[in-house]
C-alpha positions in Angstrom: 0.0 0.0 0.0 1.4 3.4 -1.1 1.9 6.1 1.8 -0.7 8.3 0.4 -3.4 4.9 0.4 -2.6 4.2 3.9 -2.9 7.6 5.3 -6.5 8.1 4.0 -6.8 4.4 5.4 -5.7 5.4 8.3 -7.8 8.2 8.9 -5.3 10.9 9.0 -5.7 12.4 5.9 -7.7 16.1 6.3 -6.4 18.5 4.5 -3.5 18.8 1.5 -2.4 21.6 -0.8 -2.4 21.5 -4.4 0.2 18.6 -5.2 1.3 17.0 -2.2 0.5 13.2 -3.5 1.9 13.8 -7.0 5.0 14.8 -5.4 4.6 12.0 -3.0 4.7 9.6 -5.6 7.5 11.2 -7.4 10.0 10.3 -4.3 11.3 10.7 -1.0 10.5 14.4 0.3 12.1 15.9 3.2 9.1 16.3 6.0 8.9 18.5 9.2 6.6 19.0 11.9 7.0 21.3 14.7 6.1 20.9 18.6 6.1 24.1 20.4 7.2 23.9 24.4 4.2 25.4 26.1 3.9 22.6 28.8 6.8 20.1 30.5 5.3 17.4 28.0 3.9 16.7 25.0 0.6 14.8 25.0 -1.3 12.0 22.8 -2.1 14.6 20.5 1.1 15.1 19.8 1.8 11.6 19.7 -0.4 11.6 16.3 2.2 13.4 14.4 5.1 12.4 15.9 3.9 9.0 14.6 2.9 10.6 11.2 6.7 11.7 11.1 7.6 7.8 11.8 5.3 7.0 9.0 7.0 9.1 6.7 9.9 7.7 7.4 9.3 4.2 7.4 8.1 5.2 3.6 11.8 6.4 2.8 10.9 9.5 3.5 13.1 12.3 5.6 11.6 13.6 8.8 12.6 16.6 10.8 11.2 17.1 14.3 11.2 21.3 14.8 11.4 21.8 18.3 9.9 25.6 19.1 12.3 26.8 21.4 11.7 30.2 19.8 8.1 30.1 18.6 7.1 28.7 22.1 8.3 32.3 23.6 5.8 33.7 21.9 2.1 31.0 21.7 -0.1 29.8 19.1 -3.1 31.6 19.1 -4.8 29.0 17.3 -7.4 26.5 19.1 -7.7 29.4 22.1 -10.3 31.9 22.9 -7.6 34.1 25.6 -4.0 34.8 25.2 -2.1 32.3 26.1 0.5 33.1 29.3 3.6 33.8 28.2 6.5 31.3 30.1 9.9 32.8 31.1 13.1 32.1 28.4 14.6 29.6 31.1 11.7 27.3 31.9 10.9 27.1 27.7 14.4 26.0 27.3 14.1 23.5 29.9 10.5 22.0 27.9 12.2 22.2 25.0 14.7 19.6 26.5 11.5 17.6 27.8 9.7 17.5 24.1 13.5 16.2 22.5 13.6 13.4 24.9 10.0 12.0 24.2 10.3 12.4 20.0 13.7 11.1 19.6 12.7 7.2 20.3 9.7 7.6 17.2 12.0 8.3 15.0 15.5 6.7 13.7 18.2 8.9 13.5 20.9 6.2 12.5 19.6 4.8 9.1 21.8 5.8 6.1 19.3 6.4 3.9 16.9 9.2 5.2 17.8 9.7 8.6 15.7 11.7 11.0 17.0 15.5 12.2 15.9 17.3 15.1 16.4 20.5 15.4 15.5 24.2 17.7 14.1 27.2 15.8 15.6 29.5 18.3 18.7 28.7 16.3 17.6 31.1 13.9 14.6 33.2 15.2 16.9 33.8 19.2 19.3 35.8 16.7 17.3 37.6 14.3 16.4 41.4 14.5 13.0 43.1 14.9 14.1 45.1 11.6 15.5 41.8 9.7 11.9 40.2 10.5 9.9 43.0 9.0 11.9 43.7 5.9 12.7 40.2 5.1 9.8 38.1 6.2 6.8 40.4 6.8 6.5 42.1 3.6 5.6 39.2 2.0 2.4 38.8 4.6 -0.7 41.7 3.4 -2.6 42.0 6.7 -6.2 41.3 4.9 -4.2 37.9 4.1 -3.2 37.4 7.9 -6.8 38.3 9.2 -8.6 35.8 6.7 -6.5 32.7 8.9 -8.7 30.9 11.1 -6.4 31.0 14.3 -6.5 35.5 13.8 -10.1 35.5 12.2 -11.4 33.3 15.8 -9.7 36.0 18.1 -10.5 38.9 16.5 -13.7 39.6 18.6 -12.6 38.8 22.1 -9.3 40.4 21.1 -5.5 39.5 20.0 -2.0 41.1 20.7 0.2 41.8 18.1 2.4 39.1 19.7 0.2 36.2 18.9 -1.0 37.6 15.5 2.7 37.8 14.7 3.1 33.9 15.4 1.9 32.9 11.9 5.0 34.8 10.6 7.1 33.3 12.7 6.3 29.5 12.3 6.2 30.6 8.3 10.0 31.6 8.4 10.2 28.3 10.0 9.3 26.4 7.0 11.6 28.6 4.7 14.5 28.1 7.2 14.3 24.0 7.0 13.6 24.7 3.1 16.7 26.2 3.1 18.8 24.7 5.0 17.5 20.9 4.9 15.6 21.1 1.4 12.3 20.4 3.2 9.1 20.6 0.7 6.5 19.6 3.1 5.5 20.6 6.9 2.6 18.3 8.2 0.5 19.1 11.4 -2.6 19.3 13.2 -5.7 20.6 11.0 -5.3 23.6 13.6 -2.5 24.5 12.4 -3.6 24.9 8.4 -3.8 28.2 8.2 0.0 28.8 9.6 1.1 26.0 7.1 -0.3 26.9 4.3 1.1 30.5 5.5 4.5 29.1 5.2 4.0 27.4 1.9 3.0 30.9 0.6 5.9 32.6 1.7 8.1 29.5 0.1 6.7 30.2 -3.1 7.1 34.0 -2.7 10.6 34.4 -2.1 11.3 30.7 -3.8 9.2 30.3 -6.5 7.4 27.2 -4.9 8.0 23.6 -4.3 6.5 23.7 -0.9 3.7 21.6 0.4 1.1 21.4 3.4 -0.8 18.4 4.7 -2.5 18.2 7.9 -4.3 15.1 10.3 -7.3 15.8 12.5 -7.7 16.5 15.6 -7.8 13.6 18.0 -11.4 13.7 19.4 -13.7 11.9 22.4 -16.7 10.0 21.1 -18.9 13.1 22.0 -16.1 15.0 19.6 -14.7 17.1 22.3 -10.9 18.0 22.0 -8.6 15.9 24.0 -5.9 19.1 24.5 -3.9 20.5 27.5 -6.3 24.1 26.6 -9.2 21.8 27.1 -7.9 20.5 30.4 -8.5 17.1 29.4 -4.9 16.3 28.4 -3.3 12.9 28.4 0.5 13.1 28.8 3.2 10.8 27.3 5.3 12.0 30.9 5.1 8.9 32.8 5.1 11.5 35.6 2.0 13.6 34.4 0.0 10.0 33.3 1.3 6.9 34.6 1.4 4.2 32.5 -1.4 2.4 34.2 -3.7 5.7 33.6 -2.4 5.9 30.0 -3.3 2.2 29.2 -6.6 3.1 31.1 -7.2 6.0 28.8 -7.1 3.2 26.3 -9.1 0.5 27.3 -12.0 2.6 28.4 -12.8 4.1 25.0 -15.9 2.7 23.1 -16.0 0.3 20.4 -15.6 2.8 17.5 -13.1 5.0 18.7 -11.1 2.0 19.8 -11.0 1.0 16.1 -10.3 4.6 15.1 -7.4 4.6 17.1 -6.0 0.9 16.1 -5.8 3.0 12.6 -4.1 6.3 14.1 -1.9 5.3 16.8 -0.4 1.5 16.2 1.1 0.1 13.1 -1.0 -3.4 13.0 -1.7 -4.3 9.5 -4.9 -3.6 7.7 -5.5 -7.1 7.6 -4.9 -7.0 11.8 -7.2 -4.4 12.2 -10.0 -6.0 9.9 -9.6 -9.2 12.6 -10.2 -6.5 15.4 -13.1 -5.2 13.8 -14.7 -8.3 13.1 -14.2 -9.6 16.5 -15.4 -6.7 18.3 -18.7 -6.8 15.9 -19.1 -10.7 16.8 -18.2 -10.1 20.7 -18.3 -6.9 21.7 -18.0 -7.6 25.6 -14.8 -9.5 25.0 -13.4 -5.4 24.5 -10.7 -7.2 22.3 -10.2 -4.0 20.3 -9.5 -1.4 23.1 -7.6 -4.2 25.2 -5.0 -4.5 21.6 -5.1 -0.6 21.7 -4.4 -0.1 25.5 -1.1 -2.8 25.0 0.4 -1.2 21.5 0.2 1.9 22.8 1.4 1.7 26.1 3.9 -0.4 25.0 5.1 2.0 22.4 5.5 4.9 24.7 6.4 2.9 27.9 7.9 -0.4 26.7 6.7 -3.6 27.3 7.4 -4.5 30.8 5.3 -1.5 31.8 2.7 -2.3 29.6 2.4 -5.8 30.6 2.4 -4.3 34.3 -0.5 -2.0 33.6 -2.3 -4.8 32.1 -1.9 -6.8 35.5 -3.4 -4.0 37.6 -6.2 -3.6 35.3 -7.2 -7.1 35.7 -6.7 -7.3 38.9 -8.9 -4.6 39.7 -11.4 -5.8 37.4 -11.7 -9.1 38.6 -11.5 -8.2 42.1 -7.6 -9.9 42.2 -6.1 -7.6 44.6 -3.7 -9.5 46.4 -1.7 -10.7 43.4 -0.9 -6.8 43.1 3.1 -5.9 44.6 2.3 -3.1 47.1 4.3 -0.7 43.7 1.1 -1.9 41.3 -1.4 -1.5 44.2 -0.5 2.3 45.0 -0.5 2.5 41.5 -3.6 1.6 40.6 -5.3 3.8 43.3 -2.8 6.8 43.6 -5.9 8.9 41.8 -8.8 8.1 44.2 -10.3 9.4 47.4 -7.8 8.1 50.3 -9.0 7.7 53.4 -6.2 7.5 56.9 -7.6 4.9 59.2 -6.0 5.4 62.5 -8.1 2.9 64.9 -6.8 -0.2 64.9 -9.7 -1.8 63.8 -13.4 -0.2 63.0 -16.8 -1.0 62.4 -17.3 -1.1 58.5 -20.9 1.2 58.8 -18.8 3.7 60.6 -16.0 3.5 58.2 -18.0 3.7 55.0 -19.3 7.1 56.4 -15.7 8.2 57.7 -14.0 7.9 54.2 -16.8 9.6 52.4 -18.0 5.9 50.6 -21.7 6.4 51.9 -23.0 9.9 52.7 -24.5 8.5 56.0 -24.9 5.6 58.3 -28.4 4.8 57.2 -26.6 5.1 53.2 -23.9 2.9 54.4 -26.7 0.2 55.7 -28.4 0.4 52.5 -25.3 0.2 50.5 -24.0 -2.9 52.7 -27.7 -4.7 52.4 -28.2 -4.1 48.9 -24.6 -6.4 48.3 -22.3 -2.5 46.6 -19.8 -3.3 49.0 -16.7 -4.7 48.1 -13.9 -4.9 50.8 -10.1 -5.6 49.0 -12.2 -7.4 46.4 -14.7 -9.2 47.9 -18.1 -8.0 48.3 -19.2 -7.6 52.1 -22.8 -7.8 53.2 -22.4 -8.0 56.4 -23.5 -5.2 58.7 -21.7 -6.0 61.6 -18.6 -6.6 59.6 -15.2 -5.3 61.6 -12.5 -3.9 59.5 -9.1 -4.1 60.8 -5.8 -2.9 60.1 -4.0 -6.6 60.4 -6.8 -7.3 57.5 -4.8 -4.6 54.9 -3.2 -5.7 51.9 0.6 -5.7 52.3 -1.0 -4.9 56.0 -1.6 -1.4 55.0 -4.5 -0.9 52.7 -8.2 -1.5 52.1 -9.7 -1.0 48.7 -13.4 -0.4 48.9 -15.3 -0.8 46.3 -18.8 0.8 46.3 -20.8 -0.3 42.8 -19.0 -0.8 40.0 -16.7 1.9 39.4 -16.3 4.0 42.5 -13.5 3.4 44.3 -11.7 4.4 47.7 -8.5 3.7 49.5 -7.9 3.2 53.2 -4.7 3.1 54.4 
């Protein structure tokens, strides 16, 4: 299958200029992507071009991974309805430093034949002059031009400082710069960031005469279609620090059927024909979860590596079937480091009392119903009896008590 066939395959085909799969075909191309430092990590959206860049690649193609050490100084307006804060030049560099470390094990910068580069705009944009910019670069930008851009037009009513509108010059100059320097033809992105790509193919084939291309992927969505972004709040890291790897391959596992397939397409390199086996099991038996539980392993294991993959996978099922105790105490805390924690310090305590003490039931005559009615689940096991004593000598690893209260909510005792 031709790169072009398995992108739209794939799903991450949304927009393209004028020529970009004739020139595709033609040969290898030179392709960046930039990721600008405006957090300590990059997150899974990120994740869907850094992986478009390994595509590439693995197609014979050249990547370069643009690192805005200068451009994140200043913040893309695009996707925001406020200016975005502006971080001090030390604390960008250090992010900067962050975002190398989690691109450079996508891509391969060894191979002979079309290795990878990665490279800092502040290499060229920390030198240049205010005067240099607008002589040389923003002349060739006519405001009405500028203002037409989604990521300026959006702002324009609850108001923009010259500082972000000037971003779309800025990232342009970045596509000229690699042009020059690297002979990059194509920059590839998020469909958010069109309007500055296509902005940089324009000022390409101003000052070059073309041979400059733009192709973007969407935006990775929930099922309800709401953005999955750090501006949205709802980020999901690739630091193991931010996201564990047992939250990441949760992230994974919980999505629905549809978007579970979605992903097989976007985020793992399983074969068409693998993904056609996932989709017809998942149609036969969709309880099995056989899709997301593929999903949750590839990816996890391509961020986090295998063993800590096969380690979330263990405290998933052991919280699912109620296997707590084959959990090390490491998994255990784990699994639980995100929910309601409750210190115990009797040495033992009626469970009514201690349902209503660690906020499980709102009140004793709750926690009676709850107990009754069979919600309860103590370390696993579900507890129905009302006179029912917890102790401390009863704690897994003789420290903690994993309630359970239904089928999802969860609380830890220790």
């Amino acid at each position: 299958m031709k790169l072009w066939d398995e992108l739209e395959y794939r799903g991450l085909s949304y927009q393209a200029t004028d020529g970009v799969q004739e020139r595709l075909d033609e040969g290898p191309v030179t392709v960046y992507c930039g990721f600008d430092p405006t957090a300590d990590s990059l997150t899974i959206g990120n994740l869907v071009v850094i992986l478009l860049l390994r595509r590439f690649q693995l197609a014979g193609h050249s990547p370069i991974a643009l690192v805005g050490g200068g451009t994140g100084l200043i913040g893309d307006p695009g996707g925001r309805s406020s200016e975005r804060s502006l971080s001090p030049q030390d604390v960008v560099e250090e992010w900067s430093q962050t975002i190398r470390t989690q691109i450079e094990p996508f891509l391969d910068f060894e191979v002979k034949s079309n290795p990878a580069r990665l490279v800092n705009n502040y290499e060229w944009l920390g030198s240049m002059g205010a005067i240099e910019l607008m002589r040389d670069v923003g002349k060739h930008f006519p405001v009405p031009y500028m203002l037409a851009k989604e990521s300026v037009s959006s702002r324009l009513q609850v108001g923009i400082s010259f500082t972000e509108f000037s971003y779309m010059i800025l990232q342009s100059y970045d596509f000229l710069q690699v042009h020059e320097r690297f002979g990059c033809e194509l920059q590839v992105g998020a469909s958010d960031q069109w309007g500055n790509i296509t902005a940089g193919s324009d000022l390409i084939r101003r000052t070059k005469g073309g041979g400059a291309y733009g192709f973007t992927c969407p935006l990775v969505t929930r099922a309800d279609g709401s953005k999955i972004s750090k501006s949205e709040g709802t980020a999901v890291w690739l630091s193991p620090e931010l996201t564990t790897p047992y939250e990441f391959y949760q992230f994974w596992v919980n999505v629905d059927d549809q978007t579970a397939l979605n992903f097989l397409k976007i985020y793992t390199f399983l074969t068409l024909d693998e993904i056609t086996q996932l989709e017809e099991a998942t149609a036969n038996d969709p309880g099995k979860r056989e899709a997301q539980r593929t999903l949750a392993c590839e990816v996890t294991t391509l961020l986090h590596g295998a063993v800590a993959a096969t380690k979330a996978e263990k405290i998933s099922r052991a919280l699912f079937y109620g296997k707590l105790r084959e959990l090390a105490e490491d998994e255990l805390r784990e699994g639980f480091h995100d929910v309601p924690t409750h210190d115990m310090v009797e040495s033992e305590i009626g469970l009514i009392d201690l349902l209503v003490a660690s906020g499980v039931s709102s009140s004793k005559r709750q926690a009676r119903q709850d107990i009754s009615s069979g919600a309860i689940y103590l370390n696993g096991k579900r507890c129905a009896d009302l006179e029912h004593t917890v102790r401390k000598a009863d704690g897994l690893h003789g420290k903690y008590v994993v309630i359970r209260r239904g089928k999802n909510k969860c609380f830890l005792v220790q």
